[in-house]
C-alpha positions as CSV (number, residue, x, y, z in Angstrom):
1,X,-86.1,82.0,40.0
2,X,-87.2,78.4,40.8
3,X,-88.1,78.2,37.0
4,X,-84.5,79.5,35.6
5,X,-83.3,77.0,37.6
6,X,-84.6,74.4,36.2
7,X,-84.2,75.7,32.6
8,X,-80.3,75.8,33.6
9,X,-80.1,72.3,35.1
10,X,-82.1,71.1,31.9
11,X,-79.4,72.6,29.5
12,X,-76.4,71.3,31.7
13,X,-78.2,67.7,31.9
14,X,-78.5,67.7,28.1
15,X,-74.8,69.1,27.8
16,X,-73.3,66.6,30.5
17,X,-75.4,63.5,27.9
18,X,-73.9,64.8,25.1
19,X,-70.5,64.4,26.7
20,X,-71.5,60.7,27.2
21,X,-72.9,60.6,24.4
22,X,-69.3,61.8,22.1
23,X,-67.1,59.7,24.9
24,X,-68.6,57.0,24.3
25,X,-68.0,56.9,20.2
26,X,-64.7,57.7,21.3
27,X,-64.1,54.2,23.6
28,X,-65.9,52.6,20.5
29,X,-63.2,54.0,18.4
30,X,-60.8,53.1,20.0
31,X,-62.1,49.8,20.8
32,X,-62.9,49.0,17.4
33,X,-59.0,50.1,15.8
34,X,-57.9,47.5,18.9
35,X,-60.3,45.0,17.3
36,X,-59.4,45.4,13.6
37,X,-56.1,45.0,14.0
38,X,-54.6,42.9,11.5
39,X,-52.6,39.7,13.6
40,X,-48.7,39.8,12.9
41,X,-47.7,37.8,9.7
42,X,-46.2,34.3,10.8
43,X,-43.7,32.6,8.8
44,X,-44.8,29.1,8.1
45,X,-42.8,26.1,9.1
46,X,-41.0,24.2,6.4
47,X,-42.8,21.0,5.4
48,X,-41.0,18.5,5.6
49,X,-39.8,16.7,2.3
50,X,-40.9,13.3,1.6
51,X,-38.2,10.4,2.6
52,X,-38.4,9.4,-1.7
53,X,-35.6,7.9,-3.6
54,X,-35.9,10.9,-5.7
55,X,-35.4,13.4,-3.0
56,X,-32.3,11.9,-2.0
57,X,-29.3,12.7,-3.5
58,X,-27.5,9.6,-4.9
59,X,-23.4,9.8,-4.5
60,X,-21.6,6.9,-6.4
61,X,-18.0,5.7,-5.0
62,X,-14.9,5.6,-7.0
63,X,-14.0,2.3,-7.1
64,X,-10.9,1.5,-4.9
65,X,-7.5,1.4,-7.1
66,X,-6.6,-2.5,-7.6
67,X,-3.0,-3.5,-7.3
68,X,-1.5,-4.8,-10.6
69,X,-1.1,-8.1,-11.3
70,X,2.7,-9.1,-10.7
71,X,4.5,-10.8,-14.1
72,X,4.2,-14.6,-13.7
73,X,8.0,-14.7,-14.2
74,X,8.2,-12.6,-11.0
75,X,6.5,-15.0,-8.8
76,X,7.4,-18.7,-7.4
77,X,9.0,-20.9,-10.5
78,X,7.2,-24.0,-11.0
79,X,10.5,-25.6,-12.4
80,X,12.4,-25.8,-8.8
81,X,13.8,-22.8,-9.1
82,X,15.2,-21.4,-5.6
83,X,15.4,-17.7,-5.0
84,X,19.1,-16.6,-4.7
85,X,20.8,-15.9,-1.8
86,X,21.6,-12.5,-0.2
87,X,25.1,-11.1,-1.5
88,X,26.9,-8.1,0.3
89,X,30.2,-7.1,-0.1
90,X,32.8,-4.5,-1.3
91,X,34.5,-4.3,-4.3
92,X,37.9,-3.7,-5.5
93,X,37.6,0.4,-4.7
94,X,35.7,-0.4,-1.6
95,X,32.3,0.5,-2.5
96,X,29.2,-1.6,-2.0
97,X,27.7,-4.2,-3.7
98,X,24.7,-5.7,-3.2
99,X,22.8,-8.4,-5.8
100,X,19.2,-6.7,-5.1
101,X,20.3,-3.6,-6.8
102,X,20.8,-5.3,-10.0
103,X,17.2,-6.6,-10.3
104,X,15.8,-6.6,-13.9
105,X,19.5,-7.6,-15.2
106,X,20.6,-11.1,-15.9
107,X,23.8,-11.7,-13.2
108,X,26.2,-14.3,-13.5
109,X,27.6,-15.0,-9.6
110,X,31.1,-16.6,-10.7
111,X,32.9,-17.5,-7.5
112,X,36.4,-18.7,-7.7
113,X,39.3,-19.7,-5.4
114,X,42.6,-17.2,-5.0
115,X,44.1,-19.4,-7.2
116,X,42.5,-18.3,-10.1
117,X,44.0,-14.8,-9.6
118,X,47.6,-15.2,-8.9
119,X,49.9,-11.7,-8.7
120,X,51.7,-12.7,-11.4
121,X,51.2,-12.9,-15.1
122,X,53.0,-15.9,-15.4
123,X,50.5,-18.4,-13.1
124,X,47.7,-17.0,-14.7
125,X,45.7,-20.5,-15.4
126,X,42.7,-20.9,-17.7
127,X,40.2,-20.5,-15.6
128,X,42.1,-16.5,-15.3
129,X,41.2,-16.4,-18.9
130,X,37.4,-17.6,-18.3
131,X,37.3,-14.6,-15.7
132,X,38.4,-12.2,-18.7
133,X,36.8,-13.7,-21.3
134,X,33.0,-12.9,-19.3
135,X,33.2,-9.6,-20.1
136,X,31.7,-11.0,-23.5
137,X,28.6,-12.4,-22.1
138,X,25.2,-10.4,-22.8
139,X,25.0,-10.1,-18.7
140,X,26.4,-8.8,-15.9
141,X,29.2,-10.5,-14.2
142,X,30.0,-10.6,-10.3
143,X,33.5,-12.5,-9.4
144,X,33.5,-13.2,-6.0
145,X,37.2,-14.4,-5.0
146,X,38.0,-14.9,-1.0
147,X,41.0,-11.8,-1.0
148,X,41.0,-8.6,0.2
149,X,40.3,-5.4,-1.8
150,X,44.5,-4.7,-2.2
151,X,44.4,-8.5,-4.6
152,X,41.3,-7.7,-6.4
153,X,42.9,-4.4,-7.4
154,X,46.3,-6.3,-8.5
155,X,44.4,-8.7,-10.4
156,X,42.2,-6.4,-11.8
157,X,45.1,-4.5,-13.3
158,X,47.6,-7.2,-14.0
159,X,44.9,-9.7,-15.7
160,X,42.7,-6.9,-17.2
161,X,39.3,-8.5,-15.6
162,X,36.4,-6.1,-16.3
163,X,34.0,-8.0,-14.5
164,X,32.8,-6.4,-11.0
165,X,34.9,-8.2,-8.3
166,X,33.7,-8.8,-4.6
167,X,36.4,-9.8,-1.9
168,X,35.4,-12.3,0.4
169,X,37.7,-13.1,3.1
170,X,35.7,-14.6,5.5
171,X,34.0,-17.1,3.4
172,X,30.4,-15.9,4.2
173,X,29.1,-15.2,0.0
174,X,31.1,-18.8,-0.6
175,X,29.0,-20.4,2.3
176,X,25.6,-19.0,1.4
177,X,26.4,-19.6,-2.4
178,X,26.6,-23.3,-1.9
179,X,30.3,-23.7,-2.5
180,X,32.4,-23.4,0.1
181,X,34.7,-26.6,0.4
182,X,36.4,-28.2,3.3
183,X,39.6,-30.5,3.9
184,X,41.7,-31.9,6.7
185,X,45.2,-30.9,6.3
186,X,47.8,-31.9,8.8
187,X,44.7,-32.0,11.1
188,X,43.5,-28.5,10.6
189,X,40.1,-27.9,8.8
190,X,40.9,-26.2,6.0
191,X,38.3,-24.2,4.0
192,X,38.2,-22.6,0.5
193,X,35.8,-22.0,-2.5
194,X,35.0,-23.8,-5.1
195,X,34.2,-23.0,-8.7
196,X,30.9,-22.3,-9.2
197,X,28.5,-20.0,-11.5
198,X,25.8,-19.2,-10.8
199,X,23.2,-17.1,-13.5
200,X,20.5,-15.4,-11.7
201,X,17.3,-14.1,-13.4
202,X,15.9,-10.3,-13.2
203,X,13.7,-11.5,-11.1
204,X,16.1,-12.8,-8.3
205,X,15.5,-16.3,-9.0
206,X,18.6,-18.8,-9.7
207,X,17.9,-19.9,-13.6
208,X,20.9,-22.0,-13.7
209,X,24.2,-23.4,-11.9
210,X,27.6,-25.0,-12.6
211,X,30.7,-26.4,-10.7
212,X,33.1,-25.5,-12.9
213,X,35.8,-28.7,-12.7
214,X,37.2,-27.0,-16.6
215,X,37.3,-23.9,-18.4
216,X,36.6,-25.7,-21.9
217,X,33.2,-25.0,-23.0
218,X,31.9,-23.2,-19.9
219,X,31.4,-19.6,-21.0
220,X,29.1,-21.2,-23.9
221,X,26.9,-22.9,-21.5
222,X,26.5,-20.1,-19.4
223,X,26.0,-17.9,-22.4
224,X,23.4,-20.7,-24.1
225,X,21.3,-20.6,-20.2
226,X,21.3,-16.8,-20.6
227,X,20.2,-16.6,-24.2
228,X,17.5,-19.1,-23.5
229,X,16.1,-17.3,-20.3
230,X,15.8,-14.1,-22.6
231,X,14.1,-15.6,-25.3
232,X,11.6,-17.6,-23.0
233,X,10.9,-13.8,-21.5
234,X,10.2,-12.8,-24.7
235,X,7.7,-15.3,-25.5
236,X,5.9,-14.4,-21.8
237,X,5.5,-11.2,-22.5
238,X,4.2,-11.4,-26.4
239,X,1.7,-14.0,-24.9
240,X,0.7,-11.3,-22.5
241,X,1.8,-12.8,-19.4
């Protein structure tokens, strides 16, 4: 008995190092899969790029639009010439009339007394005919008379004036213009216009003025001094000015 014994407890000794033996390949195993594990992929950072002129980008400005040059006939005269005075009004049918809206025309400013537009046929004077006889000049013509819109409209008619008549009853155009006259009679001021034209470039600037004392020879002036200011523009402009 004592020797079976032993014989058993030497088989279940070498079965119990076997088991030992097989768990401990196992821990190996598993020990060894732990330690060939492949570490996670990483992404690399970016490098950074080298601060070169070639790795900068180069954007190029438009250049900034520059304002073109004004015409030298457009700026300050270096004859004396004065710019022209404001001139607002109505016209025979009422509607406005303003001087700045006829920039880039020649305009003759012809201001006359009442006189020079009676309501009848029969006082018409000569210097009625130099009124009518504008409408031939190679400009525009503004008449500026101190009546209201009713005379203009009479005189208009009766005379057959074509040129663009402004009332001006209170004097204000005359006074601006430079031709506004005044007298003593029986101790009372007494204001009124005087004959003046004035020919104002399409630039705004006065080119040249008359007081008209006679109706002999005027429109040719006036039509000489508007001739002259067109041909020196002409000459400007082929020199490239």
């Amino acid at each position: 008995m004592v020797i079976q014994s032993a014989g058993h407890l030497g088989r279940v000794g070498l079965v119990a190092v076997m088991l030992l033996a097989i768990g401990g390949c196992a821990s190996d195993v598993k020990r060894g899969g732990h330690a060939s594990a492949k570490p996670a992929a990483t992404t690399p950072a970016p490098v950074a790029q080298a601060d070169t002129p070639e790795a900068k980008s180069t954007t190029v400005a438009a250049p900034a639009p520059t304002k073109p040059a004004e015409p030298v006939s457009s700026a300050a005269p270096t004859d004396g010439r004065r710019r022209a005075p404001a001139l607002i009004g109505l016209d025979a049918d009422l509607k406005d009339v303003d001087l700045s809206h006829y920039r880039g025309r020649w305009v003759v400013v012809h201001i006359i007394p009442a006189t020079d537009i009676p309501k009848c046929g029969c006082q018409a004077t000569e210097f009625t005919q130099l009124l009518v006889d504008m409408a031939a000049l190679r400009a525009t013509v503004i008449a500026v008379c101190d009546v209201d819109d009713e005379s203009l409209q009479i005189a208009r008619s009766l005379h057959g004036i074509n040129a663009l008549m402004v009332g001006d009853v209170d004097h204000k155009i005359a006074r601006d213009w430079g031709a506004l006259t005044t007298s003593k009679v029986d101790g009372q001021t007494i204001e009124q216009p005087r004959r003046k034209s004035v020919l104002v470039d399409p630039h705004g600037w006065i080119a040249a003025e008359w007081t008209v004392d006679t109706a002999a020879g005027h429109l040719d002036r006036v039509a000489a001094a508007i001739a002259a200011g067109k041909a020196a523009e002409q000459t400007a402009s082929a020199a490239g000015r």
